[in-house]
C-alpha positions as CSV (number, residue, x, y, z in Angstrom):
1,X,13.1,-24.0,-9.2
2,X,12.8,-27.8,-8.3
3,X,10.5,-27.1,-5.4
4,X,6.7,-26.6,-5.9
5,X,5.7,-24.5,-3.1
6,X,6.8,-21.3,-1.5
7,X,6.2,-19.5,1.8
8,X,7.7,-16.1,3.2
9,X,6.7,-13.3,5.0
10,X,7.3,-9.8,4.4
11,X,8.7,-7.4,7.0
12,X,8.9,-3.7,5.6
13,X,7.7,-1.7,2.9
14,X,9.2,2.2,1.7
15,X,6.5,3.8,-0.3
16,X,4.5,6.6,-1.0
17,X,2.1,7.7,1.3
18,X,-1.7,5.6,0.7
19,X,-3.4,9.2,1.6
20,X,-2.7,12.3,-0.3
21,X,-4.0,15.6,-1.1
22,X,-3.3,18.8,-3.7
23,X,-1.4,21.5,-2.3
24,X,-4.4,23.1,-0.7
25,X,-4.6,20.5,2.7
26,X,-1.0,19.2,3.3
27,X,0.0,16.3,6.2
28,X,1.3,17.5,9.2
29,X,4.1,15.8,10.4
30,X,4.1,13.1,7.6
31,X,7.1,12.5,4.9
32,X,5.8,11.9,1.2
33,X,7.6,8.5,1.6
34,X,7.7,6.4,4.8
35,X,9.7,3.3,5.5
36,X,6.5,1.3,7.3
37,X,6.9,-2.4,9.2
38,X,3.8,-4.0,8.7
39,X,4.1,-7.8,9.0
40,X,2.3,-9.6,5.9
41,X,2.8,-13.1,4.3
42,X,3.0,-14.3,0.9
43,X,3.1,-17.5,-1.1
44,X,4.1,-19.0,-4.4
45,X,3.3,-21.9,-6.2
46,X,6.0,-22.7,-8.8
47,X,5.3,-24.6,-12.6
48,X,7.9,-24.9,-15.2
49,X,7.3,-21.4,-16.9
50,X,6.2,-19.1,-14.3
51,X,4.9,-19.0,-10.7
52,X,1.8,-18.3,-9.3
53,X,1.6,-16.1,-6.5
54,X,-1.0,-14.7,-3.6
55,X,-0.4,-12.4,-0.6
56,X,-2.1,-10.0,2.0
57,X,-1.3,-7.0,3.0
58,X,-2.6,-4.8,5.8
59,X,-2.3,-1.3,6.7
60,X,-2.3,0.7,9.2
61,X,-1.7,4.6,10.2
62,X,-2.9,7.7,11.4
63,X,-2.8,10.8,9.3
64,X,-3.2,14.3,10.1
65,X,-3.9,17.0,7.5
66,X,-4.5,21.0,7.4
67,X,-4.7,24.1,5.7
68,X,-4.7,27.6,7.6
69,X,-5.3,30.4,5.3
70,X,-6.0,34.2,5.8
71,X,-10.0,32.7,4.5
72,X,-10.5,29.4,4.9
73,X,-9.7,26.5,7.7
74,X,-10.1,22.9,7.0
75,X,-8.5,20.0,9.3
76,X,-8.6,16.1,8.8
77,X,-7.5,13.9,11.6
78,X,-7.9,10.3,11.4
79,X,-7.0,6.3,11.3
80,X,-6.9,5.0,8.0
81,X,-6.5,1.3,7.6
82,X,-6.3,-1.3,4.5
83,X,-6.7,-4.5,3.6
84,X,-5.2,-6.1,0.1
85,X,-5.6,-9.2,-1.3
86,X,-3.1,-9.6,-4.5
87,X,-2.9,-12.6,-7.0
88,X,-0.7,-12.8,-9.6
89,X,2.5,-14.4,-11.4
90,X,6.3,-13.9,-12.0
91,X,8.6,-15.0,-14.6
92,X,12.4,-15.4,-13.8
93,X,14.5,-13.4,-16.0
94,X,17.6,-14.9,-14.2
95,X,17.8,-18.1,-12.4
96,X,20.6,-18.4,-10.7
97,X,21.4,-18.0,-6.9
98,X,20.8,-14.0,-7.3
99,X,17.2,-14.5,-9.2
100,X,15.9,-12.0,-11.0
101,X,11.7,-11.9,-12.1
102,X,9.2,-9.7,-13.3
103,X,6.5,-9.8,-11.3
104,X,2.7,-8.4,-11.8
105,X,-0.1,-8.2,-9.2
106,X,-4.1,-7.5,-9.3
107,X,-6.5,-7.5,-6.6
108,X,-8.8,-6.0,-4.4
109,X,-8.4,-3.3,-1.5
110,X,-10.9,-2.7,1.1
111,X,-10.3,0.7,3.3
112,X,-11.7,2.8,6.2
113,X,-10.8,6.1,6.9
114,X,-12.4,7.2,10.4
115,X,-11.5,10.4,12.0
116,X,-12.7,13.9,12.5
117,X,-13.0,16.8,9.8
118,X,-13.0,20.5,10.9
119,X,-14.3,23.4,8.8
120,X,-13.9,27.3,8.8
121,X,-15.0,29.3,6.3
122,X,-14.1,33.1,6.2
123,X,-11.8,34.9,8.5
124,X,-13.9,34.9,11.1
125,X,-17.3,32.3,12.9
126,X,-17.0,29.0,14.8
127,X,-15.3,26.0,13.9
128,X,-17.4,23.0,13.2
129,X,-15.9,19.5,13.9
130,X,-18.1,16.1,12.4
131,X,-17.1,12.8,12.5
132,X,-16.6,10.3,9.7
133,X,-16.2,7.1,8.8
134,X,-15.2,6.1,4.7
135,X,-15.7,3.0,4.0
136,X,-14.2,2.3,0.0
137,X,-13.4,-1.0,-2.1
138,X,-11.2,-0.6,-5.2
139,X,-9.5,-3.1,-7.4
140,X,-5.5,-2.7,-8.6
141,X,-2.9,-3.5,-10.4
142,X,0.4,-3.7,-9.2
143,X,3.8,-4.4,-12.0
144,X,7.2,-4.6,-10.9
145,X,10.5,-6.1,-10.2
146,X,12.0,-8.7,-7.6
147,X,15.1,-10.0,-6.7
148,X,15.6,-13.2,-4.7
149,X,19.0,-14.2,-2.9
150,X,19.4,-17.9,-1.7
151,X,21.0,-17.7,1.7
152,X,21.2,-21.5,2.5
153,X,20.0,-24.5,0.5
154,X,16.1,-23.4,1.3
155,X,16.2,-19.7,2.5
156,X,15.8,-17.0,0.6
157,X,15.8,-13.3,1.0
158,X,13.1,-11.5,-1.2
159,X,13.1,-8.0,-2.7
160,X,10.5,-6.4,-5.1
161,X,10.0,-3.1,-6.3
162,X,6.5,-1.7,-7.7
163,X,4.3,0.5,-9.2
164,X,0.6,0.2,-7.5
165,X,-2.6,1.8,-8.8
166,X,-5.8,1.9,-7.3
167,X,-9.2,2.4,-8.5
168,X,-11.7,2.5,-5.7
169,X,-15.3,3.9,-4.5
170,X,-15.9,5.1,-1.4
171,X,-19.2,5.4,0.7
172,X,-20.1,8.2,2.8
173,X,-17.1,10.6,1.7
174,X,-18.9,13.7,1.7
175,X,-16.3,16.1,2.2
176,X,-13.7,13.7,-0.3
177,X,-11.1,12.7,1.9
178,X,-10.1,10.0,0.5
179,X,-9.1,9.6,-2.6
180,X,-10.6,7.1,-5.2
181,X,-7.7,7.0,-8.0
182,X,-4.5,6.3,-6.5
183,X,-0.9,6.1,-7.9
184,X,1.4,4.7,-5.6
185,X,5.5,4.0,-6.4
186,X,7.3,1.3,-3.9
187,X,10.0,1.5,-4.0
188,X,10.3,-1.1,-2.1
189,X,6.5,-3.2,-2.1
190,X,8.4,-5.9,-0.3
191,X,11.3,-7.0,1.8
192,X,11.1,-10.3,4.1
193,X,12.5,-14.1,3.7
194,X,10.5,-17.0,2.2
195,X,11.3,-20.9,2.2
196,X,10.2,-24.0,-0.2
197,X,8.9,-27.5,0.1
């Protein structure tokens, strides 16, 4: 690419779901993939082998998860919300209108999960409802793939797909809600348009 500097913003992102649990406290009204708009922007700075690149991401959602066995009863209802900052570079495998790169990301995630968590143990006694708040930090990597399609003479329409994993800490997770090792496909980690100078 002749130009030096690049600008987009991403519209959408399919992926995995950021929260997940074993099979013993499932989501409620959540798919294990969701197609989520979550506007984000992104920026590239182009040299003669490879391109530098930065973006933010944030995150949004409420989740909802239970279990209701004949002995036990647990519920976790909450707002989780995230913040990534990514930094990489991307070489172009194919350089023609339709380009083709590889593409690898690191950075650092910063999270809250805030909500209620209710407990039941045994068939029968009260239910006990307590408030939390999770605040956790983790640094990731994120390889993939991208696609880029020159609409006009400065337009393009960007497409990457990724793999993203996590490793975080959280504070004040005393029932482990939130999970501190993440593995995350995407499908589709970004979809939006960019321009150049």
């Amino acid at each position: 690419m002749t130009s030096k500097f690049e600008l987009g913003i991403d519209f959408a992102s399919f992926n995995k779901n950021w929260i997940y649990y074993n099979d013993h406290l499932l989501p409620v009204n959540i798919n294990d993939y969701n197609l989520d708009f979550n506007p984000s922007f992104f920026a590239r700075f182009h040299f003669e082998e490879f391109s530098l690149r930065i973006k933010y991401e944030h995150f949004k959602k409420n989740y909802l998860f239970r279990t209701n066995t004949i002995d036990a009863f647990e519920e976790v209802d909450g707002t989780f919300s995230n913040n990534k900052y990514f930094i990489g570079a991307e070489k172009y495998l194919i350089n023609r209108r339709i380009k083709l790169s590889a593409v690898f990301d690191l950075g650092l995630s910063q999270t809250n999960f805030k909500g209620t968590y209710s407990d039941k143990q045994g068939g029968i006694g009260a239910i006990i409802t307590e408030s939390f708040s999770i605040d956790g930090i983790g640094i990731f990597v994120q390889p993939g793939f991208g696609v880029k399609y020159r609409l006009f003479k400065n337009l393009y329409v960007d497409l990457e797909s990724s793999i993203y994993l996590e490793k975080g800490t959280d504070k004040n997770d005393t029932h482990f809600i939130n999970p501190q090792n993440k593995l995350i496909p995407r499908p589709i980690s970004l979809l939006g348009f960019s321009t150049c100078f």
